[in-house]
N, C-alpha and C positions, 0 to 999 in steps of 0.2 A: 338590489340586483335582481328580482323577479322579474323584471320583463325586456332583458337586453334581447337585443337581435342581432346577435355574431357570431364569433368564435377563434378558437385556434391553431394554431400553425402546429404541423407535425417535424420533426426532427431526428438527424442520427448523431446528434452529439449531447453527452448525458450532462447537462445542467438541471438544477435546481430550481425551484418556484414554489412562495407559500399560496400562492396562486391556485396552486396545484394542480387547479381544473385546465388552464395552457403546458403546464410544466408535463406534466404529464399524459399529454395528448402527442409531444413532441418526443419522450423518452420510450412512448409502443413505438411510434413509427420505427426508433431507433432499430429495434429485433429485428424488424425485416421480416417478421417470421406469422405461420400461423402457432398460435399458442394453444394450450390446451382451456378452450374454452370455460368462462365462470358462465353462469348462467344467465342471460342477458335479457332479465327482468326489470322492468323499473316499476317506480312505486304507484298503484294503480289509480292514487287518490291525481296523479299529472292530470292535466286537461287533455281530452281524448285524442283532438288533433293533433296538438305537442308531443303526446306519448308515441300513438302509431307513429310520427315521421321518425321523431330516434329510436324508435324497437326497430324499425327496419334496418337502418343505418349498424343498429346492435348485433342485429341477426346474422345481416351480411359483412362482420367484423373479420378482414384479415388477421388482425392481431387484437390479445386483449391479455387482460390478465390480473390478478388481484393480490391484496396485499391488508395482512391488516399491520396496524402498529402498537407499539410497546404503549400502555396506559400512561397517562401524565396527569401532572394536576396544575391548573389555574383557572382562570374565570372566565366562566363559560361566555358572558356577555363579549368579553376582548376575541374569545376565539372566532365567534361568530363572527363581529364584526369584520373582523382580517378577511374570512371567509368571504364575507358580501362585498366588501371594499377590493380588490384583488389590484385597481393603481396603486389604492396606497398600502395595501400589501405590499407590494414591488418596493415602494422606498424604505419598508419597515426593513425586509431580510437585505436589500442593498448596501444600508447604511451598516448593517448586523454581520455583511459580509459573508452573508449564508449562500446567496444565488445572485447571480446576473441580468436576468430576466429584467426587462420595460417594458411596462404595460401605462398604454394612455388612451385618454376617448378623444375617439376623432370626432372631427366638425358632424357626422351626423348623429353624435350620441353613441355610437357602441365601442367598444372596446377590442384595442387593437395590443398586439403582440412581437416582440421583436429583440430574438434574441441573442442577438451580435455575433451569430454564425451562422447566417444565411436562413435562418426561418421568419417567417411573416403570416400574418395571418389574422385573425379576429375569434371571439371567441363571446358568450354569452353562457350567463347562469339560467335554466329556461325553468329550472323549481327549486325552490327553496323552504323547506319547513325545519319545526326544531329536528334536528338528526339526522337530515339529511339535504345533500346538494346534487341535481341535476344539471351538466352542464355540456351544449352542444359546440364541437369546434370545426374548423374547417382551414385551411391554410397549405399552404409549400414550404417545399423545404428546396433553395437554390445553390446551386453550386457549379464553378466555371467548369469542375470536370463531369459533370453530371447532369442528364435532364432534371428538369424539374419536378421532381415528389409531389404530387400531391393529393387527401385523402383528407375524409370527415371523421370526428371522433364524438363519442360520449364518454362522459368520463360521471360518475359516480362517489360523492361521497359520505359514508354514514359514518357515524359516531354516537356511541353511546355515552352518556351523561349521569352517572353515580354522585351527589352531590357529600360534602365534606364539609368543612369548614371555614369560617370566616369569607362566607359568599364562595366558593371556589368548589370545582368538581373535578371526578377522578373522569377525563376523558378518554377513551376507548377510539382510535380512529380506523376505518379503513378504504380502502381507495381502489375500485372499479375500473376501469378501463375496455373501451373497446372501439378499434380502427379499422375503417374502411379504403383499403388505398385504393384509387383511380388508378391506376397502372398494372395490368394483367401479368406482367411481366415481374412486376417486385411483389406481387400476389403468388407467384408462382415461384420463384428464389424464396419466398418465404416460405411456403408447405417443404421447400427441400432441406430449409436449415432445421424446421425439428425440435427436437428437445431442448438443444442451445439457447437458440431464440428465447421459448419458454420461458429457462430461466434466469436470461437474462431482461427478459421485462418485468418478473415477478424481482428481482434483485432490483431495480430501477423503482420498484410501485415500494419497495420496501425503503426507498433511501427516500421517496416523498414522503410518506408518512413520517419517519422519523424529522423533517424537516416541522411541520407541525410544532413537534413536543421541542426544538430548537428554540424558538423564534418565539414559542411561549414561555420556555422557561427564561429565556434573555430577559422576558417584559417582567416577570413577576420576580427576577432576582434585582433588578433595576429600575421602574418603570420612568422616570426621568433622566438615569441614561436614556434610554430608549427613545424617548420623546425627545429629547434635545437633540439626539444622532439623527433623530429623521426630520425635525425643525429645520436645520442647517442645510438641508437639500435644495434642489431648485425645483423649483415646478411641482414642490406639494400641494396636493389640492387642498383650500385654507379649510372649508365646512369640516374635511374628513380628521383632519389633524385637531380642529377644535373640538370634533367627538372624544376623537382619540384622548386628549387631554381630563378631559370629563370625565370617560369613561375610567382613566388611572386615577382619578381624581385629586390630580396636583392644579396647586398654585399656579 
């Protein structure tokens, strides 16, 4: 997933994604608000062009906000990959029952989002090393009573990796966020809502991250459950599911 060209849809209805990088572009918009600023740094090793377009997009963040999460343990190889995979993330927590979210690549390659309450959008991973993911989104959010939402996001996320036993590490996550709405008007209902907002996106970054240590602990207390719940799906993409299989290393 290092060189997608998309992104994702913003939203005001709080759903879930191990995706995290759409899930969570959609859960800022939700505040409505400006929040009290994280520091809207990204990691300076980005490519120069890539970096400057989202520091800007960071800078000029209506909403943002951050979150770290409670430490878990499983293997780090599976986390990743979910991480980089984010379709077939989507059929991992679907089948897991964790989140709603469909995520699929359209006819020109990048990755689209759609999460069956009026949000649409695309979304791209634009860096990825160990411990950290850079991810730029961009999308609407539709509703018959409402104009149209719509606003770019970066979403940020590190983790730290403590390694333990039998292949597996004590992971550390936390998850960044920052939104740009297009509309002057929900920019400015946002500076009025305040501290609410705040913490209500900071509650929202804290219910992704725990999504995380979910959908990991599901794989490492099962991992052929797992496999088999997301085998049974339609439209898993076959490569990602034959890793996936390897990677658990079953029969």
């Amino acid at each position: 997933m290092r060189g997608y060209n998309g992104p994702v849809v913003l939203s005001r209805h709080r759903r879930r994604s191990t995706c995290a990088v759409a899930g969570f572009a959609v859960v800022l918009l939700v505040s409505g608000a400006f929040a009290a600023k994280p520091s809207p740094t990204l990691p300076a090793q980005m490519p120069a062009g890539e970096r400057a377009r989202l520091q800007e997009v960071a800078e000029a963040a209506s909403v943002s906000a951050r979150a770290a999460g409670e430490p878990f343990i499983a293997r780090p190889d599976v986390f990743e990959f979910l991480l980089d995979h984010p379709e077939f993330a989507t059929h991992v927590t679907r089948a897991l029952k964790l989140a709603r979210y469909r995520i699929w690549r359209g006819p020109e390659g990048g990755l689209w989002l759609d999460d069956g309450w009026g949000v649409v959008g695309q979304f791209s991973v634009v860096y990825a090393t160990s411990g950290t993911r850079v991810a730029y989104a961009h999308g609407q959010y539709q509703s018959g009573l409402l104009p149209s939402i719509k606003g770019q996001a970066v979403v940020l996320i590190e983790y730290g990796l403590s390694p333990t036993a039998d292949h597996k590490s004590l992971i550390s996550p936390a998850v960044t966020g920052f939104v740009k709405l297009e509309s002057r008007i929900m920019a400015l209902a946002g500076m009025l809502a305040g501290s609410v907002a705040t913490a209500k996106a900071e509650k929202e970054a804290k219910r992704l991250v725990k999504l995380f240590a979910k959908a990991s602990r599901a794989i490492e207390d099962n991992p052929a459950h797992v496999h088999e719940a997301v085998r049974q799906r339609a439209d898993v993409p076959p490569r990602d599911l034959e890793e996936f299989r390897r990677l658990l290393d079953l029969r």
